[in-house]
TORTILUM-983734 format. One record per residue (C-alpha): residue in three letters; x, y, z. Coordinates in steps of 0.25 Angstrom, whole numbers, padded with zeros to 4 digits, always signed. Layout:
N
ALAXYZ ...
END
This chain:
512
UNK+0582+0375-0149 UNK+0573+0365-0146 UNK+0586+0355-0144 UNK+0592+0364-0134 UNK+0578+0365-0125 UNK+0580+0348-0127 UNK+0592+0348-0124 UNK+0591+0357-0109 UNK+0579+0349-0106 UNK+0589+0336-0107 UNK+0598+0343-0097 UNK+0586+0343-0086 UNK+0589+0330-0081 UNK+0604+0331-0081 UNK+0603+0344-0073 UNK+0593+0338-0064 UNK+0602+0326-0062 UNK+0615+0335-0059 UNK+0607+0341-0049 UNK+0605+0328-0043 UNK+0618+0324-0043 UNK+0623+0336-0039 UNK+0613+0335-0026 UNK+0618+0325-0022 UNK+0634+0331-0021 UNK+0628+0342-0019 UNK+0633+0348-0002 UNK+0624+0346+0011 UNK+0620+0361+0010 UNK+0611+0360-0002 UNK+0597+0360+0002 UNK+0586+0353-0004 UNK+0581+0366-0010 UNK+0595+0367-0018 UNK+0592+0355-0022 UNK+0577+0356-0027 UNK+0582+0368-0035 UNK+0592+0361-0043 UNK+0582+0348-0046 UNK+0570+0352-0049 UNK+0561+0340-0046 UNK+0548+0337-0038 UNK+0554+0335-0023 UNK+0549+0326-0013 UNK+0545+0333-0001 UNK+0546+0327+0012 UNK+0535+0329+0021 UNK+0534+0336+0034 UNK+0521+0336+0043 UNK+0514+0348+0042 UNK+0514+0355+0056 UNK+0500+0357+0058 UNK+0494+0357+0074 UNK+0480+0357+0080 UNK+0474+0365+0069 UNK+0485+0374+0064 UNK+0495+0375+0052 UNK+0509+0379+0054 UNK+0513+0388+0042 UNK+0526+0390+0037 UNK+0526+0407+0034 UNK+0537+0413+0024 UNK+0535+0427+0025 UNK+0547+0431+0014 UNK+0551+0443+0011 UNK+0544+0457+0008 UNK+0529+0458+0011 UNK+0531+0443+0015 UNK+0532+0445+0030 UNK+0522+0456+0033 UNK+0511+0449+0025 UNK+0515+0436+0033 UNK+0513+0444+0047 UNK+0500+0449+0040 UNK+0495+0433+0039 UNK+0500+0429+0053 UNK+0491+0443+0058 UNK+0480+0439+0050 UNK+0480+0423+0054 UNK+0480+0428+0069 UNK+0469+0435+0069 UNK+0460+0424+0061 UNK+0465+0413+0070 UNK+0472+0405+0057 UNK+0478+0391+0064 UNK+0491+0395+0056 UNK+0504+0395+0063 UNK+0514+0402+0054 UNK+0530+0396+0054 UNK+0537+0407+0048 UNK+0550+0407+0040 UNK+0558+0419+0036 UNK+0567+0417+0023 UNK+0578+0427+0021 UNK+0576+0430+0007 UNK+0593+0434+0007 UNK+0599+0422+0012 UNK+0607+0413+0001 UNK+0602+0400+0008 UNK+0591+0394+0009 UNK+0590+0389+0025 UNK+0577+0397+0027 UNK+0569+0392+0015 UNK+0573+0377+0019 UNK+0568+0382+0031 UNK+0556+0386+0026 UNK+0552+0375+0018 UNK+0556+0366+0030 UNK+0543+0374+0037 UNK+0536+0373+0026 UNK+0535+0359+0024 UNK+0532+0359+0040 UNK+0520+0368+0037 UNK+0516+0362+0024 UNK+0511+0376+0022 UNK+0517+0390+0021 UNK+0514+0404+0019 UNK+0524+0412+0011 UNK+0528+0426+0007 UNK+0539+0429-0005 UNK+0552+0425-0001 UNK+0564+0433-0009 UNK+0574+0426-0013 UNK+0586+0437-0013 UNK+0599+0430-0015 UNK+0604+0432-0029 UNK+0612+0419-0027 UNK+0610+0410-0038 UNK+0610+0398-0029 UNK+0597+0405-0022 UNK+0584+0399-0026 UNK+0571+0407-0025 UNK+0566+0403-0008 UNK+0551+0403-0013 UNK+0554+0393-0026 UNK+0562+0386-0017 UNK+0549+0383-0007 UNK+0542+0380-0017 UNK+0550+0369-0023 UNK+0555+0364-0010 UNK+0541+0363-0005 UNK+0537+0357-0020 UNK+0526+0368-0021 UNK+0523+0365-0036 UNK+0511+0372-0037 UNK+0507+0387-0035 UNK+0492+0393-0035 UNK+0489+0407-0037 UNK+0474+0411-0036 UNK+0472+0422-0042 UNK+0457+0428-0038 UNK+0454+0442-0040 UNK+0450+0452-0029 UNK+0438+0460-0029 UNK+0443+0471-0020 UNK+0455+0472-0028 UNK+0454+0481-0041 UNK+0460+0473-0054 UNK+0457+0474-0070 UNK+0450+0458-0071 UNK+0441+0455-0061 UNK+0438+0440-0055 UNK+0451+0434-0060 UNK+0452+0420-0052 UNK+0464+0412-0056 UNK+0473+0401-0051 UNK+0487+0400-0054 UNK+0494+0388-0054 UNK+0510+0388-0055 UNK+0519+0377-0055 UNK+0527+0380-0044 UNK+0541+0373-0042 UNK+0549+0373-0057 UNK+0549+0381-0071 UNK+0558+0391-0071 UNK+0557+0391-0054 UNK+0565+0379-0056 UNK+0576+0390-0054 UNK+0587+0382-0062 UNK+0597+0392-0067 UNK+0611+0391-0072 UNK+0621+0400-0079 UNK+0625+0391-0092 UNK+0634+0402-0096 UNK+0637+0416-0091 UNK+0627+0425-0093 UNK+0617+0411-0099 UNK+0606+0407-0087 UNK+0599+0396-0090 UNK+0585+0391-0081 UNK+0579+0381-0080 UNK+0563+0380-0080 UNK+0561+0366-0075 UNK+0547+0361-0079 UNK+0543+0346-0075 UNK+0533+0336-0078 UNK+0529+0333-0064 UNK+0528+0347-0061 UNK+0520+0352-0070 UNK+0512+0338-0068 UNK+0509+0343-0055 UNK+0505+0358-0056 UNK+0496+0354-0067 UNK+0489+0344-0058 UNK+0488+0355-0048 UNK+0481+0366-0056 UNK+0470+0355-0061 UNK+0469+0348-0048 UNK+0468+0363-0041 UNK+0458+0368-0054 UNK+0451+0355-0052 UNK+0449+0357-0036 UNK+0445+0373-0038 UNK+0434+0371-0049 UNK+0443+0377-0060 UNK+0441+0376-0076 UNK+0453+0378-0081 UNK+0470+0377-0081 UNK+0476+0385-0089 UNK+0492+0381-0091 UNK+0502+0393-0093 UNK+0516+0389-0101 UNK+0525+0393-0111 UNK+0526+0382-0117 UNK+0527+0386-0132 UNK+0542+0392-0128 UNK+0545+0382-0117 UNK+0540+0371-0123 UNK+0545+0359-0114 UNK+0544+0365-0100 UNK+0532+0373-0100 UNK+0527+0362-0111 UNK+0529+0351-0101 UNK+0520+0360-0092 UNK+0510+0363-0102 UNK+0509+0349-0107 UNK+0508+0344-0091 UNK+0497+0352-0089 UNK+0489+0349-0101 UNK+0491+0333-0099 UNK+0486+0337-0084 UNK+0474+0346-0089 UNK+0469+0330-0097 UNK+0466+0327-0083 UNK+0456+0337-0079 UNK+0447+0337-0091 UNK+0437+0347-0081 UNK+0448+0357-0082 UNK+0450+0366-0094 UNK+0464+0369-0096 UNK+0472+0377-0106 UNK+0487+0384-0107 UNK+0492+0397-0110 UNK+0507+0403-0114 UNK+0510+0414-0101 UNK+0512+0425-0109 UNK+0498+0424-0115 UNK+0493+0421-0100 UNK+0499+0433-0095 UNK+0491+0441-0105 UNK+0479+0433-0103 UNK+0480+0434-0087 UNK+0480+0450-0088 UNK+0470+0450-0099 UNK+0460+0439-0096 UNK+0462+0433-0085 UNK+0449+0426-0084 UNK+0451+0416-0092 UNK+0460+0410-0082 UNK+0459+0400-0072 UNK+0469+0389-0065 UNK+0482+0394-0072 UNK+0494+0383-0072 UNK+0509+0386-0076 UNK+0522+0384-0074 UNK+0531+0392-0063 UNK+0536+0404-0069 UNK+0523+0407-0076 UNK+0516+0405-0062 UNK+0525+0417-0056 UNK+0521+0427-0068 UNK+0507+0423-0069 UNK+0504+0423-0054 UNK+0508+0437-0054 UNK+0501+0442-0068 UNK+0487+0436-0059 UNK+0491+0444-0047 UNK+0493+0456-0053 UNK+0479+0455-0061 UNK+0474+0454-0048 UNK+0479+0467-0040 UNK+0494+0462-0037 UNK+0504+0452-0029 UNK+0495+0456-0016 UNK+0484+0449-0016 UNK+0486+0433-0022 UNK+0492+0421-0014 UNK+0498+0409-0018 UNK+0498+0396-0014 UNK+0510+0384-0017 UNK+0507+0370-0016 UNK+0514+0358-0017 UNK+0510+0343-0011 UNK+0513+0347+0003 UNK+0516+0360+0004 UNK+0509+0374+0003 UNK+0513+0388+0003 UNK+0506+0401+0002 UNK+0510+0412-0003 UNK+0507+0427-0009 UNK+0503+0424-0026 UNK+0514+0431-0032 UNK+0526+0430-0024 UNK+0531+0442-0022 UNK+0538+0448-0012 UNK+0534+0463-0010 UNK+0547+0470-0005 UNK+0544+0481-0010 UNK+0533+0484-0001 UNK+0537+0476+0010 UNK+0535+0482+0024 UNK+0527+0494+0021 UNK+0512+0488+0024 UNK+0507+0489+0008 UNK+0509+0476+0005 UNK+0497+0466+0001 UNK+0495+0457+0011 UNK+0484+0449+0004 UNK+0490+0439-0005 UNK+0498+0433+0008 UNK+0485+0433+0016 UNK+0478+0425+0004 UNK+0490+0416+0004 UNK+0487+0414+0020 UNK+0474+0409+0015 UNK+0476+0401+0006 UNK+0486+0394+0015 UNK+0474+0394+0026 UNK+0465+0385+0017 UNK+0477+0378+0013 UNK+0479+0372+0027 UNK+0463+0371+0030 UNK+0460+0383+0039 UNK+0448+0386+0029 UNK+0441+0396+0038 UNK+0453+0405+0042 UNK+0456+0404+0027 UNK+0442+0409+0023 UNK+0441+0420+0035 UNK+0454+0425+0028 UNK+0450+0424+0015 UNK+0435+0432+0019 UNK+0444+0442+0024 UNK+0453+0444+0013 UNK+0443+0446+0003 UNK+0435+0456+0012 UNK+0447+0465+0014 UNK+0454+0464+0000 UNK+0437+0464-0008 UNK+0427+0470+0000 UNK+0435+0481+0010 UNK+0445+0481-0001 UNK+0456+0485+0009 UNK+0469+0484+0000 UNK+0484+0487-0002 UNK+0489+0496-0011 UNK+0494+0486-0021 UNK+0480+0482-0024 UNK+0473+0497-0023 UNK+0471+0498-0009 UNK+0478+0508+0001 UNK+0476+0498+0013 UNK+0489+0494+0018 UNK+0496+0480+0022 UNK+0490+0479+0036 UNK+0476+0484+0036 UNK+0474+0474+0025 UNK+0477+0463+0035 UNK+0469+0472+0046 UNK+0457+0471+0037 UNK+0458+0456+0034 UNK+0460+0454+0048 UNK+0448+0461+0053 UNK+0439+0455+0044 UNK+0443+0441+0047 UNK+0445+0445+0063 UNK+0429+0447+0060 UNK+0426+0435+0053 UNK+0431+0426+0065 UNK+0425+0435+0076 UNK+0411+0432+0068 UNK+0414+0419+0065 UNK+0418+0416+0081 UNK+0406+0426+0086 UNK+0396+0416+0077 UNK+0402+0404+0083 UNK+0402+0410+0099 UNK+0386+0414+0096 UNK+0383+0401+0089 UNK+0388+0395+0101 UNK+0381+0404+0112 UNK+0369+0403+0103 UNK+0369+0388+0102 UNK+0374+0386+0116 UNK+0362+0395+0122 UNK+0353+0387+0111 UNK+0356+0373+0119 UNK+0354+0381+0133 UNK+0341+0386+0128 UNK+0337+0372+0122 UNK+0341+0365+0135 UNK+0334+0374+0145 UNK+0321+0373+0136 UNK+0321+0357+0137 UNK+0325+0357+0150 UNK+0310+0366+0152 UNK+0303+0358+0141 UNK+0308+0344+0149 UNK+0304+0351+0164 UNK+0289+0356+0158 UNK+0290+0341+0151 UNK+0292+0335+0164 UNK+0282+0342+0171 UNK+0271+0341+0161 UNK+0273+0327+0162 UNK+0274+0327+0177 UNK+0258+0334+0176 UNK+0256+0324+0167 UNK+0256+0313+0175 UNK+0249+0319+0186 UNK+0237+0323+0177 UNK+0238+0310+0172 UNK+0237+0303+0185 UNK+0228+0312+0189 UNK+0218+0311+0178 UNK+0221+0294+0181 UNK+0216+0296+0195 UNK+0205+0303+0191 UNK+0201+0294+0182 UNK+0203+0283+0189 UNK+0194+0292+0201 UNK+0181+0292+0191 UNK+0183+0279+0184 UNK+0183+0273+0199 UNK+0170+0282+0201 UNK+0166+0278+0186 UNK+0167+0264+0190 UNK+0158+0264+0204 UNK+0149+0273+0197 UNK+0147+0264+0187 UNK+0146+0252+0198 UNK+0137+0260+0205 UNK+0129+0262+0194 UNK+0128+0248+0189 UNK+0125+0243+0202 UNK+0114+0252+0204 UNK+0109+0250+0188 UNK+0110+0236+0190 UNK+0102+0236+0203 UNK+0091+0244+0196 UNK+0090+0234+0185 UNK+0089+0224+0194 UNK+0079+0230+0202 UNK+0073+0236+0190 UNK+0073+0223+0185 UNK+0067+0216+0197 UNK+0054+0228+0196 UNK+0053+0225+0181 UNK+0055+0209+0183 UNK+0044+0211+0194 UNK+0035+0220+0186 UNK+0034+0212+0174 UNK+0032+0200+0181 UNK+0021+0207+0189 UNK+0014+0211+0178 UNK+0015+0201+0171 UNK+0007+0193+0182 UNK-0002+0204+0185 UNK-0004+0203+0168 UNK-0004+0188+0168 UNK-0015+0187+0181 UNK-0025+0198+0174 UNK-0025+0193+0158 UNK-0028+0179+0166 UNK-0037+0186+0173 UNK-0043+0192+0161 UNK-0043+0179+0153 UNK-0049+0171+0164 UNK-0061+0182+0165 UNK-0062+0182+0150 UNK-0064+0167+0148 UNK-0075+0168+0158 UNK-0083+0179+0157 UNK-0093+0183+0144 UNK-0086+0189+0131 UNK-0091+0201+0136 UNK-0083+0201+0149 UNK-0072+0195+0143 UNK-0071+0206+0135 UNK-0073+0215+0145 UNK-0061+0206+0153 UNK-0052+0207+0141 UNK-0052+0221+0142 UNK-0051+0224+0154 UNK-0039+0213+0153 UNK-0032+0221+0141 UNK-0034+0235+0149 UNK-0028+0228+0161 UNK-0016+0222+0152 UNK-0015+0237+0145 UNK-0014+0244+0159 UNK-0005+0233+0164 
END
């Protein structure tokens, strides 16, 4: 057994290389998606400018088939009435052709965009040579990686509670590859194509994107103890890549124990990475466990390219056209597309209004255990985002009036304060120069005054002066003429007299 799985792995390169040679003879009509289908290798993709003008993004929009176009129109309503600076290109794919004119057409749009918006588009020729329309956007556009966040909703009644999940899916091979041959009559054979550089890549992705979104853990789903080289070669690819990102915890689970473990404990779960197939069943086991296919969106991404699209990809025929359908999951994919090409604020006011219609009014479809139908769904999400922007433009008009009649106000009171300024100042100065005169009045009064008054002091010092100069010297002679007087009577008279003499001499000197 184990020789014969060596042995068809042997024959891979010689199939690959028949392909090539076989391109190369092969008639002008086969397209390049013809030709990715028969080689399964990483193609190089040539690069178109993204149409992008003053501000807006122009969006390719595949409505498919089923619920596709009415949820589409309920996007187009909804991005109206926000004001979403999205311009939707839209390309209807005929699910019944046999060629594939309109996909190449759509891919062609696409790599215009950079971006697109899809619905499910059926594939319903049973013609061996037509290939899946949505595998082949995928691999044309090399979209090799799919995310599926799976986040419970509060408004919606399920068994587990506060389930938050990302799926991570390799997107462009395994059994996808679509390989298929009859060996013999009544003996299919298919291929699942698993390679290195691949599963290099989409293990990269999950760390990288768990790394970036404050994630713990990877947990890597396989089947590698039956298929031991190709989901081996997966496995081993991602435990080498896990080496890299010490900070990550990672472990792997076979799916058939991850199915179980999903429905019973799904908490334990939290960036989930695996191969194609198993992406498509476990995507779908998540959604369920969450209230159905309504409500989740998906998102593909490649290294230039993005599409967005309802989670579990299916297409709703049967409910088609008779306004039941869940309208949810195609706007969160219109979210995530908003935030994608950097509208953050209309992402987030649709985001705000989504939660409010689907958690708090909890108005609902049937298919989640609501009687509401398709449109008043949309009317609820409509009107309370229509509210958000008229208070969001009503507080920026009164912000304005209020900081325009602010300015006005300020203005007029400086122009006052400046005038009262003025005029104070112009007091000022005539106080001050009045005050100057006056003093300059009395110090000139101060200063003859004082002259006056000096001259007249010094005159009566002078002529106070002259008395006193006069008077001393008077008595003095009048002093000097009586004690000779005395003296003289003295020396002549008789002690007796003298006596007398000297004291009617000291009475005169005392009364002088």
């Amino acid at each position: 057994m184990a020789l014969r799985l060596f042995s068809k792995v042997k024959v891979i390169p010689d199939l690959r290389n028949a392909a090539f040679a076989s391109s190369a003879a092969a008639p002008a009509e086969l397209s390049d998606f013809d030709m990715q289908h028969k080689t399964p290798v990483i193609r190089k993709q040539q690069l178109i400018p993204k149409a992008h003008y003053g501000g807006r993004h122009a969006v390719t929009m595949l409505p498919g088939g089923g619920i596709g176009p009415e949820c589409m129109g309920y996007v187009r309503d909804i991005f109206k009435y926000i004001g979403a600076p999205v311009d939707f290109e839209v390309v209807d794919i005929d699910p019944t052709m046999d060629n594939d004119d309109d996909v190449q057409y759509a891919i062609t749009t696409i790599k215009r965009n950079g971006v697109g918006l899809k619905g499910n588009i059926e594939t319903k020729s049973e013609a061996a040579y037509v290939t899946s329309r949505n595998v082949a956007l995928r691999n044309e556009l090399d979209m090799y990686a799919y995310v599926l966040h799976c986040k419970s909703f509060i408004g919606v009644p399920t068994r587990h509670k506060d389930i938050d999940i990302h799926i991570i899916r390799q997107n462009t091979e395994g059994e996808y590859a679509m390989l298929e041959h009859e060996s013999v009559r009544g003996v299919i054979e298919s291929m699942k194509v698993v390679t290195a550089s691949n599963s290099e890549r989409v293990a990269r992705f999950a760390f990288e994107f768990a790394k970036k979104n404050g994630r713990k853990k990877v947990t890597t789903v396989h089947k590698a103890n039956i298929m031991k080289l190709s989901d081996g070669l997966f496995l081993e690819t991602s435990r080498r890549m896990a080496e890299e990102y010490p900070e990550i915890e990672h472990n792997d689970m076979i799916i058939d124990n991850c199915c179980m473990q999903l429905v019973a404990k799904p908490h334990q779960f939290d960036v989930m990475l695996m191969t194609n197939l198993y992406g498509s069943i476990v995507s779908n086991v998540v959604c369920g466990l969450l209230g159905g296919a309504g409500l989740l969106s998906g998102r593909n991404y490649g290294d230039h390219y993005a599409v967005f699209e309802p989670g579990t990809r299916n297409t709703g025929t049967a409910i088609a056209g008779k306004n039941i359908a869940n309208p949810i999951a195609m706007i969160n994919a219109s979210v995530d597309m908003l935030e994608h090409l950097g509208h953050h604020f209309h992402a987030g006011l649709l985001r705000r209004a989504l939660n409010k219609t689907v958690n708090i009014d909890r108005v609902l479809t049937p298919d989640v255990g609501g009687s509401n139908s398709s449109s008043e769904v949309v009317d609820s999400i409509i009107g309370t985002a229509c509210v958000a922007t008229a208070y969001v433009a009503t507080a920026c008009v009164a912000t304005a009036c209020v900081a325009t009649a602010y300015v006005a106000t300020a203005y007029v009171a400086t122009a006052c304060v400046a005038t009262a300024y003025v005029a104070t100042a112009c007091v000022a100065t005539a106080y001050v120069a009045t005050a100057y005169v006056a003093t300059a009045c009395v110090a000139t009064a101060y200063v003859a005054t004082a002259c006056v008054a000096t001259a007249c002091v010094a005159t009566a010092y002078v002529a106070t002066a002259c008395v006193a100069t006069a008077y001393v010297a008077t008595a003095y002679v009048a002093t000097a003429c009586v004690a000779t007087a005395c003296v003289a009577t003295a020396y002549v008279a008789t002690p007796e007299i003298g006596f007398t003499c000297g004291y009617r001499c000291f009475t005169s000197k005392t009364s002088i």
